[in-house]
PALO-672364 format. One record per atom (N, C-alpha, C, O): residue in three letters; chain; atom name; x, y, z. Coordinates in nm, 2 decimals, padded with zeros to 4 digits, m for minus. Layout:
# residues N
drenvex; dogu; drendren; east; north; up
ALA; A; CA; X; Y; Z
...
***
This chain:
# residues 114
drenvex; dogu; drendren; east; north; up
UNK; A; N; 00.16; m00.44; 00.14
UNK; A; CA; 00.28; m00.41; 00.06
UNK; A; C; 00.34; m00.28; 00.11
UNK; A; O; 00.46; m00.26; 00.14
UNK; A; N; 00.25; m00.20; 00.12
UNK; A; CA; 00.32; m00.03; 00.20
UNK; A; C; 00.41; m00.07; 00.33
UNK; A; O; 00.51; 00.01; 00.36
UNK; A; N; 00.37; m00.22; 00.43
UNK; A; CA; 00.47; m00.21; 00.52
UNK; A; C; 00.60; m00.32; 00.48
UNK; A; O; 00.69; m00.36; 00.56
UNK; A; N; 00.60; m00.35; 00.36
UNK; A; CA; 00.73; m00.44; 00.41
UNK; A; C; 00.82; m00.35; 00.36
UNK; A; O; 00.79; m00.26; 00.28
UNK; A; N; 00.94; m00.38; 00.41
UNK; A; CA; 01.07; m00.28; 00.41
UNK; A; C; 01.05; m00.17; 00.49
UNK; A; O; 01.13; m00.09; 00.49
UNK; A; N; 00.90; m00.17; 00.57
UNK; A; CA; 00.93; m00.04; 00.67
UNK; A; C; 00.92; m00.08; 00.82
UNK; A; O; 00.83; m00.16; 00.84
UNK; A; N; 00.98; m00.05; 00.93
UNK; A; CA; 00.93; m00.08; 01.02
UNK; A; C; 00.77; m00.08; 01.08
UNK; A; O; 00.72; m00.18; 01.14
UNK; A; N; 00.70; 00.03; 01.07
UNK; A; CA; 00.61; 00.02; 01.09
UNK; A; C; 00.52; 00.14; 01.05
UNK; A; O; 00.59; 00.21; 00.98
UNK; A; N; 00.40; 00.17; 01.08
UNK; A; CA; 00.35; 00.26; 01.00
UNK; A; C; 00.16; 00.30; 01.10
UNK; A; O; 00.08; 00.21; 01.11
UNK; A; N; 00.14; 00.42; 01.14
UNK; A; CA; 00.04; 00.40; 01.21
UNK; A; C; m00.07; 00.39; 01.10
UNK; A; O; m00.05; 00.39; 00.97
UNK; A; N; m00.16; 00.37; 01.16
UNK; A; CA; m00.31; 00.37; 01.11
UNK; A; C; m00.35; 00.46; 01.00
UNK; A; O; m00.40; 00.43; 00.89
UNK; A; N; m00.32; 00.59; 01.07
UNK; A; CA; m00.31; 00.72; 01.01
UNK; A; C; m00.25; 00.75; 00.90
UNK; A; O; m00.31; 00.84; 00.83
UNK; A; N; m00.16; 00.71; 00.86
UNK; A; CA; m00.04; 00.72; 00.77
UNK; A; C; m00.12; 00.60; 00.64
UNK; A; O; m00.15; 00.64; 00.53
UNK; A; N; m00.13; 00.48; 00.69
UNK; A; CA; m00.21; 00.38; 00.61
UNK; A; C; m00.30; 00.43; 00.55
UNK; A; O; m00.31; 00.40; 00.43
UNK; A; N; m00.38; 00.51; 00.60
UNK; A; CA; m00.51; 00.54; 00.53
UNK; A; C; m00.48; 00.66; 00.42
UNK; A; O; m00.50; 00.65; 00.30
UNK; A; N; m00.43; 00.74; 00.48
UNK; A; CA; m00.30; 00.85; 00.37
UNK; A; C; m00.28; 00.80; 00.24
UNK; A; O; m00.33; 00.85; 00.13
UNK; A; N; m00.18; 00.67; 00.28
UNK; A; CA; m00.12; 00.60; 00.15
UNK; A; C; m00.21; 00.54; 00.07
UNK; A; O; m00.20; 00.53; m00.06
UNK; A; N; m00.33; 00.48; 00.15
UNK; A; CA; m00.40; 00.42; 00.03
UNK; A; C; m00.55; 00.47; 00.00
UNK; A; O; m00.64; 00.41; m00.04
UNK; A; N; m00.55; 00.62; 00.04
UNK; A; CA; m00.65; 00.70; 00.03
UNK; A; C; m00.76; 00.63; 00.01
UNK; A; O; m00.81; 00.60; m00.09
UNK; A; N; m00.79; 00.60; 00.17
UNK; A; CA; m00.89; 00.55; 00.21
UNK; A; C; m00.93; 00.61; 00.37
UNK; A; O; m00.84; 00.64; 00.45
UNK; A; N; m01.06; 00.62; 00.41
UNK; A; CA; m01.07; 00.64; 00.57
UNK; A; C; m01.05; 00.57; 00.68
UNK; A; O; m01.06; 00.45; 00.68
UNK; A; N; m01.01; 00.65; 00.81
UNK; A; CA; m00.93; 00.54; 00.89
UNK; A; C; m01.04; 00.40; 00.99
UNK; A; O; m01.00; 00.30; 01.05
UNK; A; N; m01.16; 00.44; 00.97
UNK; A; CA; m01.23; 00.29; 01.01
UNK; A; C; m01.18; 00.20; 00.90
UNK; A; O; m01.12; 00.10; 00.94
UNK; A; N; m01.19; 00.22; 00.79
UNK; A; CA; m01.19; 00.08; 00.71
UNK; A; C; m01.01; 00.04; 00.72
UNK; A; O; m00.98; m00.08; 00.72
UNK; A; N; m00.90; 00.17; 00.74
UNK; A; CA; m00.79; 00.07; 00.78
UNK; A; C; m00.80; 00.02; 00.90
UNK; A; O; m00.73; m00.08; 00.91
UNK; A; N; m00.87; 00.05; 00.98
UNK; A; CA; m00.86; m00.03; 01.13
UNK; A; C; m00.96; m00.13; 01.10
UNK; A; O; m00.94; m00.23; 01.18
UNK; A; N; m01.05; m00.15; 01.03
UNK; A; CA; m01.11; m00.25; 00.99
UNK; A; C; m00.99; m00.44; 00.93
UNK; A; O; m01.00; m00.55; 00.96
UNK; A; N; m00.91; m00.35; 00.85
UNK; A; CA; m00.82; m00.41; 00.77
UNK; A; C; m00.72; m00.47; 00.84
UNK; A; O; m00.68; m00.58; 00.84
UNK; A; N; m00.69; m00.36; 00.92
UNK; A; CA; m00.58; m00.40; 00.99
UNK; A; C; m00.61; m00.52; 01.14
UNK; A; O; m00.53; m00.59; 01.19
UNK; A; N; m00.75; m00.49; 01.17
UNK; A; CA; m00.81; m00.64; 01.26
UNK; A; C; m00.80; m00.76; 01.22
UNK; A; O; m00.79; m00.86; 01.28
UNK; A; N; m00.81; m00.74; 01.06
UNK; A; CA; m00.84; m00.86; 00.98
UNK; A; C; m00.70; m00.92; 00.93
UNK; A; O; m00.70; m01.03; 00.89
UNK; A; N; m00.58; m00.85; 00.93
UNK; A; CA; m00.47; m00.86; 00.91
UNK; A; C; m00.38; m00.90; 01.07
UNK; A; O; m00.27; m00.96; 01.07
UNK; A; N; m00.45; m00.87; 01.18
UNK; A; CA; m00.39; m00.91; 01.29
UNK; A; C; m00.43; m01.01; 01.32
UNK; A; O; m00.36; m01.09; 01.39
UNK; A; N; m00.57; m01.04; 01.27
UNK; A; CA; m00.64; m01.21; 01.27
UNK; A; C; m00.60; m01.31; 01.19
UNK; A; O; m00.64; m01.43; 01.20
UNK; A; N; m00.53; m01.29; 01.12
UNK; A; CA; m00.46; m01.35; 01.01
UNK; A; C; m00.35; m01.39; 01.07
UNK; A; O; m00.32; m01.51; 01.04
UNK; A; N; m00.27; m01.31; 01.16
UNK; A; CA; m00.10; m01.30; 01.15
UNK; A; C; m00.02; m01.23; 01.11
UNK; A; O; 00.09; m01.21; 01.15
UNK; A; N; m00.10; m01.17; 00.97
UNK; A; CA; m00.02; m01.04; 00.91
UNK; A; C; 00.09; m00.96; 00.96
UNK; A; O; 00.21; m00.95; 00.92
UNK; A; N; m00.01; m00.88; 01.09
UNK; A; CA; 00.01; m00.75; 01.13
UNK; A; C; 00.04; m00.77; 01.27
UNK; A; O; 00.00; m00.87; 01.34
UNK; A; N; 00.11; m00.69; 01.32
UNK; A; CA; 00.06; m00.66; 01.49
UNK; A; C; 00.03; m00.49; 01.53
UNK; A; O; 00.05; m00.40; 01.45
UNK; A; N; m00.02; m00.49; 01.62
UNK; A; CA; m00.02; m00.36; 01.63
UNK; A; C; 00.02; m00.28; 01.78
UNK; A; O; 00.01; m00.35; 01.88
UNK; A; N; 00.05; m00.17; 01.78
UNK; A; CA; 00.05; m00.11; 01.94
UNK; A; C; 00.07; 00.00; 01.98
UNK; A; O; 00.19; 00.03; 01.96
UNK; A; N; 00.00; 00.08; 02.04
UNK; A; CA; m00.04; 00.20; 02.08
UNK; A; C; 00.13; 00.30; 02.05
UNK; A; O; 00.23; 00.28; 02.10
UNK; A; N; 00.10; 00.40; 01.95
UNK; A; CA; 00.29; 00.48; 01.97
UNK; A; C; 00.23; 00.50; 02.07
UNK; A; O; 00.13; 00.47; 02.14
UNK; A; N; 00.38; 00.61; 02.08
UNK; A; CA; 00.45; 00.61; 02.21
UNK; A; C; 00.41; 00.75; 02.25
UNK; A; O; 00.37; 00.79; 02.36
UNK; A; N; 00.42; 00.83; 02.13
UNK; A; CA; 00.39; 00.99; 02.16
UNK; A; C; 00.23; 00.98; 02.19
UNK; A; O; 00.19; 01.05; 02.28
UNK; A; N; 00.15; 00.90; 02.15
UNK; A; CA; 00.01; 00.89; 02.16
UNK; A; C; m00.08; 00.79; 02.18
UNK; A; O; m00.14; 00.77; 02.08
UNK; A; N; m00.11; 00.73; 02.26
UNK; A; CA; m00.21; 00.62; 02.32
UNK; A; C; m00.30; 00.62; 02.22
UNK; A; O; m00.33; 00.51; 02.19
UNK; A; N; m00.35; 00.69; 02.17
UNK; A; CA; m00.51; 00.69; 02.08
UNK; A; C; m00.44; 00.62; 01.93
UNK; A; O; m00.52; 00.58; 01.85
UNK; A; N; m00.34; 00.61; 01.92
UNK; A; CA; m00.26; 00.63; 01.75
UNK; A; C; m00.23; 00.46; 01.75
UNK; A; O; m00.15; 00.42; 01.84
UNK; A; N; m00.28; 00.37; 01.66
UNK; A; CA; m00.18; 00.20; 01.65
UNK; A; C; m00.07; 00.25; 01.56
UNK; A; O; m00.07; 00.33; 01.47
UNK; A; N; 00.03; 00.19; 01.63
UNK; A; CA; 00.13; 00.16; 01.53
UNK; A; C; 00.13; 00.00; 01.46
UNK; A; O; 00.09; m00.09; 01.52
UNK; A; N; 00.17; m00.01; 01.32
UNK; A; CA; 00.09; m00.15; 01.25
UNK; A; C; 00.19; m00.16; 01.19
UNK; A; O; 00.23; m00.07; 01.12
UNK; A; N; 00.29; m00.31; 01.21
UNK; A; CA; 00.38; m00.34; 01.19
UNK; A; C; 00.38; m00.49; 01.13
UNK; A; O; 00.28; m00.55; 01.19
UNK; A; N; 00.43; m00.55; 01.06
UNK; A; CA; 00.41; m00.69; 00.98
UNK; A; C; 00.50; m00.80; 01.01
UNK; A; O; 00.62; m00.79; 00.99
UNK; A; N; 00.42; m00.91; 01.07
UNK; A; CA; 00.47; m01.04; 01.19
UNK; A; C; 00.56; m01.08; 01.03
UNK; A; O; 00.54; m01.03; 00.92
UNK; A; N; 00.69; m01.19; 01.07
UNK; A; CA; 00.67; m01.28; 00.98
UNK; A; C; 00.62; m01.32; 00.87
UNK; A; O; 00.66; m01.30; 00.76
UNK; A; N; 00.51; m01.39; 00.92
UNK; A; CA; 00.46; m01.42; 00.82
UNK; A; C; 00.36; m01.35; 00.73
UNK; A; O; 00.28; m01.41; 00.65
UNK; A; N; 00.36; m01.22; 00.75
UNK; A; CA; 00.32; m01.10; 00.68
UNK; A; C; 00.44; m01.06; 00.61
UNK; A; O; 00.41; m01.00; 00.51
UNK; A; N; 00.55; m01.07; 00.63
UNK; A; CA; 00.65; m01.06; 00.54
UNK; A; C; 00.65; m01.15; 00.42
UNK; A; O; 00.66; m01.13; 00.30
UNK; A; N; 00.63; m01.25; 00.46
UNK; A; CA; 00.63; m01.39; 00.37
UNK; A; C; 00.54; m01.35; 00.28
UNK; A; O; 00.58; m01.34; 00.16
UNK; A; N; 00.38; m01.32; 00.33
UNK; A; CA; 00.34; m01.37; 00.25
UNK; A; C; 00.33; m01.21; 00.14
UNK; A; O; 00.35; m01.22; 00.02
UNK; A; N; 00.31; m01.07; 00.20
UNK; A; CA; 00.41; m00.98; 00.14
UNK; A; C; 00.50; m01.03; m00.01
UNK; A; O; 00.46; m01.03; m00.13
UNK; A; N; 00.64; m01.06; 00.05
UNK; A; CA; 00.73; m01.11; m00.07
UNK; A; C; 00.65; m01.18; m00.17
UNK; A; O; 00.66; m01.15; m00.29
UNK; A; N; 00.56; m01.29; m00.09
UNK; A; CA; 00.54; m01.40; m00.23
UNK; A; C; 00.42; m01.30; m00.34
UNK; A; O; 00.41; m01.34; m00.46
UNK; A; N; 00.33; m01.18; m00.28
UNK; A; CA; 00.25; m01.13; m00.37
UNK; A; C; 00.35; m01.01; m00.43
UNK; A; O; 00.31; m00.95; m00.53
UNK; A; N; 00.46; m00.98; m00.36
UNK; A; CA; 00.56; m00.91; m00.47
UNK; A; C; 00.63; m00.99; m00.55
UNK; A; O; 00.68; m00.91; m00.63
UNK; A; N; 00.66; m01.10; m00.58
UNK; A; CA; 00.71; m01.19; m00.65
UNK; A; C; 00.62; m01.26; m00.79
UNK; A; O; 00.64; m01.28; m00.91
UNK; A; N; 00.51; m01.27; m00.69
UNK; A; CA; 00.37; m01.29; m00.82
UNK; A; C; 00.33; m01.19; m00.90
UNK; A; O; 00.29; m01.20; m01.01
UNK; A; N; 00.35; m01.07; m00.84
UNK; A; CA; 00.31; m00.96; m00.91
UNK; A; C; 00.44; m00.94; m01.03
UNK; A; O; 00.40; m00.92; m01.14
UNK; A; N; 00.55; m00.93; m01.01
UNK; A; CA; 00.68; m00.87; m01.08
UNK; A; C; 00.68; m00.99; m01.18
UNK; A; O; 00.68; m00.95; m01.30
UNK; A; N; 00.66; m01.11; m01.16
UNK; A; CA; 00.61; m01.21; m01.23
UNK; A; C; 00.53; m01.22; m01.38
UNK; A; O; 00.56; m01.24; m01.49
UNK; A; N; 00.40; m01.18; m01.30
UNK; A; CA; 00.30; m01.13; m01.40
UNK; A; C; 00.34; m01.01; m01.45
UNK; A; O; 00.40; m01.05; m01.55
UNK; A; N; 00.35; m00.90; m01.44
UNK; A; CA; 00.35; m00.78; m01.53
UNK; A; C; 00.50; m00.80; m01.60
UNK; A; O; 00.52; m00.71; m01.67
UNK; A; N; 00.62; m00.90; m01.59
UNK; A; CA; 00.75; m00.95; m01.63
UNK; A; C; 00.63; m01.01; m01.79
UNK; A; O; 00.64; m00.98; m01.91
UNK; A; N; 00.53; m01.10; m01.73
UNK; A; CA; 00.47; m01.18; m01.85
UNK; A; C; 00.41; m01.12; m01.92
UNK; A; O; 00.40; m01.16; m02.04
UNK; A; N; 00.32; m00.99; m01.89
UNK; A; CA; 00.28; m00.91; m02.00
UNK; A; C; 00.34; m00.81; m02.03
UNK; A; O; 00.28; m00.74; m02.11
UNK; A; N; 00.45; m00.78; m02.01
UNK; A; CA; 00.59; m00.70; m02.13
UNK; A; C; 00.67; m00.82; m02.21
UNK; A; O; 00.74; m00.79; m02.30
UNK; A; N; 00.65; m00.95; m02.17
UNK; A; CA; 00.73; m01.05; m02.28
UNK; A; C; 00.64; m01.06; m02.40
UNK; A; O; 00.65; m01.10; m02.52
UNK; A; N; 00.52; m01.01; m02.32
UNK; A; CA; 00.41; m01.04; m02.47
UNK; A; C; 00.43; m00.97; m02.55
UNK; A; O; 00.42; m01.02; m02.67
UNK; A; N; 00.45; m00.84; m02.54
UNK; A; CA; 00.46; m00.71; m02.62
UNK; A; C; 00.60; m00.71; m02.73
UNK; A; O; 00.72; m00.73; m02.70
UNK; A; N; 00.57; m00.69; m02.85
UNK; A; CA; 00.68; m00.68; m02.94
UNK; A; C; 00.78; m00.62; m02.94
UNK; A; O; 00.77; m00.50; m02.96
UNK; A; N; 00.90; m00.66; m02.92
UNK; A; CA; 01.01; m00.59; m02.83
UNK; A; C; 01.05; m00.47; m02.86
UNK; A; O; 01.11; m00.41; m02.78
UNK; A; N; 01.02; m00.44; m02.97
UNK; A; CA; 01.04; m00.26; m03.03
UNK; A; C; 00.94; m00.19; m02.95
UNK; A; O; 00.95; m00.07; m02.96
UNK; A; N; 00.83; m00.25; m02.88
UNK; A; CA; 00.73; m00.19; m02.88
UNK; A; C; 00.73; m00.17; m02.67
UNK; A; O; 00.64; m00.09; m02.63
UNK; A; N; 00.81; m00.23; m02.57
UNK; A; CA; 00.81; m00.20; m02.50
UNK; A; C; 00.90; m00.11; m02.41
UNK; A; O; 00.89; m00.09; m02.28
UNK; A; N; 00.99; m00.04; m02.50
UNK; A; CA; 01.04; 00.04; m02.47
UNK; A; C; 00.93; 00.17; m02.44
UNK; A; O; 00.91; 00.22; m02.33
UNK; A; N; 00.87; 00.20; m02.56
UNK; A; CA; 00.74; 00.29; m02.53
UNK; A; C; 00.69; 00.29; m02.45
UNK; A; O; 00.69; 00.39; m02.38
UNK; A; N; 00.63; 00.17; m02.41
UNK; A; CA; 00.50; 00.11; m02.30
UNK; A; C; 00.57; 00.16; m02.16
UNK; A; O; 00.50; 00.23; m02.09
UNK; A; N; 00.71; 00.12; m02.13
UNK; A; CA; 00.79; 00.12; m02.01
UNK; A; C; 00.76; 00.31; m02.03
UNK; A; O; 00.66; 00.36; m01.97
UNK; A; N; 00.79; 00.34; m02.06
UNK; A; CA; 00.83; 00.54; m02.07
UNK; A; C; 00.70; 00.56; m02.04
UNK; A; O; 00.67; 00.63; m01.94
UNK; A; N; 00.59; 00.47; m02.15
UNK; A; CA; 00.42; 00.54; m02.07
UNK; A; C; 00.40; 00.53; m01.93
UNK; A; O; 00.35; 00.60; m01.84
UNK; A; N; 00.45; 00.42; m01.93
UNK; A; CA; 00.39; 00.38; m01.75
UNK; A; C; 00.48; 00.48; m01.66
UNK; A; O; 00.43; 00.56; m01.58
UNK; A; N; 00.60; 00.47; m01.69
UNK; A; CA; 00.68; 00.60; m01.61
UNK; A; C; 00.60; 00.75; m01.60
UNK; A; O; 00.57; 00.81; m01.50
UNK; A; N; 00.58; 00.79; m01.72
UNK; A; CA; 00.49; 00.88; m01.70
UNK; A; C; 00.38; 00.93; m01.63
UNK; A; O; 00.36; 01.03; m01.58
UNK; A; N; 00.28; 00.79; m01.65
UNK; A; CA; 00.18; 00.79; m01.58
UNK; A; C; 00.17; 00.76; m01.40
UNK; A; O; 00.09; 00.79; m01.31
UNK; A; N; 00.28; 00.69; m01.38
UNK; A; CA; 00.29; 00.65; m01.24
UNK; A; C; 00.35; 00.81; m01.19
UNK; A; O; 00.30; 00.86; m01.08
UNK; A; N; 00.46; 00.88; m01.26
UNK; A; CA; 00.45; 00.99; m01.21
UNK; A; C; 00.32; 01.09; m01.22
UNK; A; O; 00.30; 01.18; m01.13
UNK; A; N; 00.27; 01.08; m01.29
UNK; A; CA; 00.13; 01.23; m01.29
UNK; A; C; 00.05; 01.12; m01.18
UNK; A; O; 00.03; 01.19; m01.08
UNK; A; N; 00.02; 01.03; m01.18
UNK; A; CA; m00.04; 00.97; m01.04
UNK; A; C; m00.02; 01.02; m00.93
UNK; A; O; m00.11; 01.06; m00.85
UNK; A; N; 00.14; 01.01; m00.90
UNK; A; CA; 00.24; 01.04; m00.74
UNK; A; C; 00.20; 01.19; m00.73
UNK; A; O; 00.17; 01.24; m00.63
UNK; A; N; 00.20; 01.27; m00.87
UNK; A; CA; 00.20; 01.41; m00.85
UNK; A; C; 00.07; 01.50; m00.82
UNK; A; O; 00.06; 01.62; m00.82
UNK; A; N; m00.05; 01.39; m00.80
UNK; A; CA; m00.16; 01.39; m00.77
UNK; A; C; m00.20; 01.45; m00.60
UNK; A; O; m00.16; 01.40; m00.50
UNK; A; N; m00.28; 01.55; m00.61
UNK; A; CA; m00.31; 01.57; m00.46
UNK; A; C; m00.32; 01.46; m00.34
UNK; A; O; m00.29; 01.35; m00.40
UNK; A; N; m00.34; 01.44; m00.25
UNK; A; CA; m00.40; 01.30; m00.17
UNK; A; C; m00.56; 01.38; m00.19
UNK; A; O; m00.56; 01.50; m00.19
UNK; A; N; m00.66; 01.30; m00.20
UNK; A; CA; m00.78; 01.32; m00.21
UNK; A; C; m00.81; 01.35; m00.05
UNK; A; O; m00.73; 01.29; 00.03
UNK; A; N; m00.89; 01.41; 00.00
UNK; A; CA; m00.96; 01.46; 00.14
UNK; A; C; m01.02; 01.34; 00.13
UNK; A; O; m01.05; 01.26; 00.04
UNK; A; N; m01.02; 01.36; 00.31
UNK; A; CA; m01.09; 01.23; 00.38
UNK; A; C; m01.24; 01.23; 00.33
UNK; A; O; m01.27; 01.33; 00.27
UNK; A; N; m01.35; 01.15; 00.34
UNK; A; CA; m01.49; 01.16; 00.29
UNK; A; C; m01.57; 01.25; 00.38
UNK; A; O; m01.65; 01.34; 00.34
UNK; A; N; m01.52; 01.20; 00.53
UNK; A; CA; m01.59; 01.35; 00.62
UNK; A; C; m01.56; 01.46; 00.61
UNK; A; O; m01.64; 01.55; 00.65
UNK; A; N; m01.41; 01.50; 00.55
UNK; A; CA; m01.38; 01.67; 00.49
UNK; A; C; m01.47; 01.69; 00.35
UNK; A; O; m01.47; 01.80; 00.29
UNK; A; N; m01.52; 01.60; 00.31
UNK; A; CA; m01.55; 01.66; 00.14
UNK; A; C; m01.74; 01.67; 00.22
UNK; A; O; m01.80; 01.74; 00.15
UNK; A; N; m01.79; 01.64; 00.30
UNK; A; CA; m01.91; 01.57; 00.31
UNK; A; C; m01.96; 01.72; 00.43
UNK; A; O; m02.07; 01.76; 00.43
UNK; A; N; m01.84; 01.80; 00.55
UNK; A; CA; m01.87; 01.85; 00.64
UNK; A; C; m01.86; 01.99; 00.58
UNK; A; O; m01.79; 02.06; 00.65
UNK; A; N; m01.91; 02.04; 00.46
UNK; A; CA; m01.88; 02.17; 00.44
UNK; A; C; m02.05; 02.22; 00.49
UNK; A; O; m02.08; 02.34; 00.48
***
């Protein structure tokens, strides 16, 4: 989901976004190039660095789990009493902001090499 609408995104950056360490995105991202997902390829400023970019049909299938998803949480605010989701909408704004405004947590080898 972090790469569609972007052109591409290294390894490094991946692991950032979903505060995680970078074997298990390069893990992911083998498993996503085995798939079709993804492709990948060395940037340009740096041979050591993948750039990880999403084929086709990693778009596709992308869209259709943004589509299911907007879907679903569309069906659990119809459930909610309609006086009552104006609130819910304002909590979640709030909370998705104090999330975003959250440090990125350190990699596990910075918390682990003191």
């Amino acid at each position: 989901m972090l790469l569609l609408g972007r052109d591409e995104l290294s390894q490094q950056d991946l692991a950032g976004e979903l505060c995680i360490d970078k074997s298990n995105v390069a893990r992911l991202c083998a498993k996503m190039v085995a798939a079709g997902h993804v492709t990948q390829r060395p940037a340009d400023a740096d041979g050591r660095s993948r750039l990880v970019s999403l084929t086709t049909k990693g778009q596709q299938v992308a869209r259709q789990v943004e589509s299911a998803s907007a879907s679903r949480f569309g069906s659990l605010l119809r459930g909610l009493p309609a006086d009552a989701r104006p609130g819910v909408l304002t909590a979640l704004q709030h909370l998705l902001a104090s999330v975003e405004a959250l440090p990125s947590p350190r990699p596990a080898q910075e918390r682990t090499d003191r």
